[in-house]
N, C-alpha and C positions, 0 to 999 in steps of 0.2 A: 398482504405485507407491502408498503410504499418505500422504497429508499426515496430522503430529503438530501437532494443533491446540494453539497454543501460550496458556499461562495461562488454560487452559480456566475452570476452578472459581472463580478469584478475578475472573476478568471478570464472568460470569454471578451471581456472589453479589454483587460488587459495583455493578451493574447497579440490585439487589435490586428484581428484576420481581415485578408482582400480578396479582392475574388481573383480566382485562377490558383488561390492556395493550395496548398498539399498539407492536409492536418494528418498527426495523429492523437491520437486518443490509448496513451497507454495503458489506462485502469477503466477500461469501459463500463464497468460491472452493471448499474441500470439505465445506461446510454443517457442519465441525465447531460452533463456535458454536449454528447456528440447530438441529440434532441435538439436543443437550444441554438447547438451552431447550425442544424438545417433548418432551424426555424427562422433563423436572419440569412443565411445564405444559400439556403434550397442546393441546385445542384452546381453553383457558382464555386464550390470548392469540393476538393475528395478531401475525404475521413477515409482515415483506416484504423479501423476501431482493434486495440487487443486486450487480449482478455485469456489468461490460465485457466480460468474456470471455466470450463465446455457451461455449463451451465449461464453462465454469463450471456456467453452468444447465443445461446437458445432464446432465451430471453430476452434481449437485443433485436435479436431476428421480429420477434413479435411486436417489439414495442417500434420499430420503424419501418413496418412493414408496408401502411400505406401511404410512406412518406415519398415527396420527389428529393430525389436524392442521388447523390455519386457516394458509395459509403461500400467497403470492403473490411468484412469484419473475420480475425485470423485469432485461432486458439493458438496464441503462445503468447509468452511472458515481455514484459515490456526490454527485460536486458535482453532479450533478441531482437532489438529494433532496426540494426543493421544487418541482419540474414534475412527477415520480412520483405524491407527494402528491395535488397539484392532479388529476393522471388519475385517481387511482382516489378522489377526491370523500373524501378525508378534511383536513381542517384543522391536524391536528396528530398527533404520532407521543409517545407515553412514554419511549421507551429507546432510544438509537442505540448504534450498535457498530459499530467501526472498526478493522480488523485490517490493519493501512497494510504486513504482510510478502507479498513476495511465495512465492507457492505452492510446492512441491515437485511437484505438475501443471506449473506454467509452467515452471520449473526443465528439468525432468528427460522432460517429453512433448510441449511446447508446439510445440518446432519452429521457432520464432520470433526464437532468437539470444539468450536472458536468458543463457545460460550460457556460462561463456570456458572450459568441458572440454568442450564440446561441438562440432561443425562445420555449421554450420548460416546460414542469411541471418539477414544484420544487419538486424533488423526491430527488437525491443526494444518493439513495440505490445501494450498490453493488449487490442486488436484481433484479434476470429481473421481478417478478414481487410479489412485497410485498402485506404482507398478512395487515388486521386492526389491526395484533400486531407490525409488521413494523413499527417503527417512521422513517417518511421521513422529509425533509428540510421546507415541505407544513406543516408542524404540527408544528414543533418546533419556524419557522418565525408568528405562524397564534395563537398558543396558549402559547407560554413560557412568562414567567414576563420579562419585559421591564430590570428588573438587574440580572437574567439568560441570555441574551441574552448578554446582555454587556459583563459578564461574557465569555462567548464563543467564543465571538468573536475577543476579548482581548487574553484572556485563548491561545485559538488555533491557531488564526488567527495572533498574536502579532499586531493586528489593533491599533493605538495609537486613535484613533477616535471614540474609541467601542461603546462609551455614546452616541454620537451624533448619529452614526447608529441606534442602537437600540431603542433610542426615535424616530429617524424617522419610524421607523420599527411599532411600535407600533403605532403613531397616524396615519401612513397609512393605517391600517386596522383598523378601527373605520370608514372607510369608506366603504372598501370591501375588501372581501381576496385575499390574497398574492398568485397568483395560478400558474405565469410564473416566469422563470427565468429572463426576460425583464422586468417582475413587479419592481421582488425585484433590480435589475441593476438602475430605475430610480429610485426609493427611497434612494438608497444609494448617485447617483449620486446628488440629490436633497440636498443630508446633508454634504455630503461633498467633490465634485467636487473642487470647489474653490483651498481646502485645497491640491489635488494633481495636479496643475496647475506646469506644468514643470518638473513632476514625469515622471518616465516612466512605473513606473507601476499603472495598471488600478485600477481607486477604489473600484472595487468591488473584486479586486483578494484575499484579504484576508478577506474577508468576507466568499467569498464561500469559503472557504479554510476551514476556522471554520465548516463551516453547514456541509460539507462535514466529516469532523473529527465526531462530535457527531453526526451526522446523523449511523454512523456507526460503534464506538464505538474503534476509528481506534486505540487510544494511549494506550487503556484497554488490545484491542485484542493483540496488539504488545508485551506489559511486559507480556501476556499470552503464546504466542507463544514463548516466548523465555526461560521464566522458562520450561514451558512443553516439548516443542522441545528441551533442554537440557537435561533436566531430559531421555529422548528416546533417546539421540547421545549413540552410543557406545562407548567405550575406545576408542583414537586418530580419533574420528570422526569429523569433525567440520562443522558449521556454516555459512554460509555466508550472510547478509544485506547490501541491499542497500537505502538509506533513500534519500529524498529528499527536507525533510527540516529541521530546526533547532530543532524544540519539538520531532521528530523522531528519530534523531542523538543522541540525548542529553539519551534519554531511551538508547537507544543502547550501549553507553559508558558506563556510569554507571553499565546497568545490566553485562557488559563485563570486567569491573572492578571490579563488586567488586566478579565476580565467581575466578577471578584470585586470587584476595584477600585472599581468603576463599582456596586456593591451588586445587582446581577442574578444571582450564585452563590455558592454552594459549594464550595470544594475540598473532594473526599472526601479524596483520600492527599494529604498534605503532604509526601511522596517518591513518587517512581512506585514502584511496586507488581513486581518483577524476579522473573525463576525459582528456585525452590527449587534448592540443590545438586541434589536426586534429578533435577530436572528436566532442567535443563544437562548432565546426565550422558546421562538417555536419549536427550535430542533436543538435541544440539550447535548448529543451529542457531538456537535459541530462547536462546541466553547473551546476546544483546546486545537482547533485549525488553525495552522498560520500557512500563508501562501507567500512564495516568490519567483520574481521571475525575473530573466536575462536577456539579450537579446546580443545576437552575436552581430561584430561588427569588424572582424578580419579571421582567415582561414588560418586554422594552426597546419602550420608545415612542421614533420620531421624533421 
């Protein structure tokens, strides 16, 4: 399995790192990114590579192993970018980078339920291995109210169908619990197959879309990481996000709007920054990336 690191060139030039930086790399999943940046600046800048998925940095480990490099890579979640910091005694960070898609590892090896072609426990954790305080997709489908789940599903997924999901969802386990990804695939399909009859996309794709978002607390952590990870850029440090869908996008602009607002940035692209046709052609999954980025240009004081 190969993840194709998406907007490789234009993240990284738009980044526009110098030497003596301090990167991070909040979604490190197959060090595409942090690869690229020691490939132009070797041990001229630290990375600090993070990553949820223990698996991530195992992987990480291997893929930069016999690189020359300054690169420190930490299992935890990118809204911890200000406790990281704090441990390893630095103050502040030059470049952040944020690649909000999920993996083709997690996809396709995780094991974990991201994928509705696959048969596997509804887990949906960027966790390799969740504790009983972990809410996974098997709890929230198996115990949330029948108009929370609509809610989310709606909410996150922009499912137009959410009611009818969710009621199916519900009388389905009055029978027995929801434990596969294949489970919950025929109950969706059960309520409303019909209704995507000449769709091309699958019916369960924004459902798990949803489970996946609260499963993980992905929209929270996002407006977190970007107030915090601003607050830690240094003077002309900036930013970089890549989103891949519209609830993600939408956080992104705004929070990049209104620092401008408020006279503490820059917008670099005054449109997000999307894949070349060649691109979208090689790697299908990267058609609905858009990237932007900030650059901070006065300290917000309380």
């Amino acid at each position: 399995m190969k993840h194709v690191t998406v907007l490789l060139k234009e993240t990284i030039d738009g980044l526009n790192i110098q030497k003596g930086d301090i990167v991070i790399d909040g979604t490190l999943g197959g060090a595409g990114h942090t690869k690229e940046i020691i490939s132009r600046f070797g041990k001229d800048v630290k990375i600090i590579g993070l990553d949820l998925d223990k698996d991530a940095i195992d992987r990480s480990e291997i893929i930069l192993k016999d690189l020359e490099k300054d690169v420190v890579l930490v299992n935890a979640g990118f809204q911890e970018i200000d406790k990281v910091l704090e441990n390893l005694n630095l103050l502040h960070t030059d470049k952040i980078l944020l690649d909000l898609g999920i993996s083709s590892f997690q996809l396709e090896e995780a094991g974990r339920g991201f994928s509705f072609q696959k048969d596997e426990p509804l887990e949906m954790t960027m966790k390799k291995n969740p504790g009983g305080e972990d809410l996974t997709a098997y709890d929230i489908v198996n115990t949330w109210g029948e108009e929370n789940l609509a809610d989310i599903i709606y909410g996150f997924g922009e499912e137009r169908y959410s009611r009818k999901i969710a009621k199916a969802i519900v009388d389905a386990r009055k029978d027995k619990e929801i434990k596969t990804t294949f489970d919950l695939v025929r109950i969706i399909e059960s309520a409303v197959l019909k209704n995507y009859r000449g769709l091309k996309i699958h019916p369960a794709t924004r459902t798990f879309q949803a489970l996946r978002i609260a499963t993980n607390s992905e929209l929270t952590n996002l407006e977190n990481v970007i107030e915090k990870g601003f607050d830690k850029l240094s003077v002309n440090g900036r930013m970089a996000i890549i989103s891949f869908h519209s609830l993600e996008d939408r956080i992104i602009k705004k929070a990049f709007r209104d620092l401008k607002d408020k006279g503490y940035a820059n917008i670099i692209n005054k449109k997000p920054i999307v894949p070349s046709e060649e691109e979208r052609k090689d790697n299908p999954r990267s058609r609905s990336a858009k990237l932007r980025l900030i650059e901070k240009i006065n300290k917000i004081y309380e």
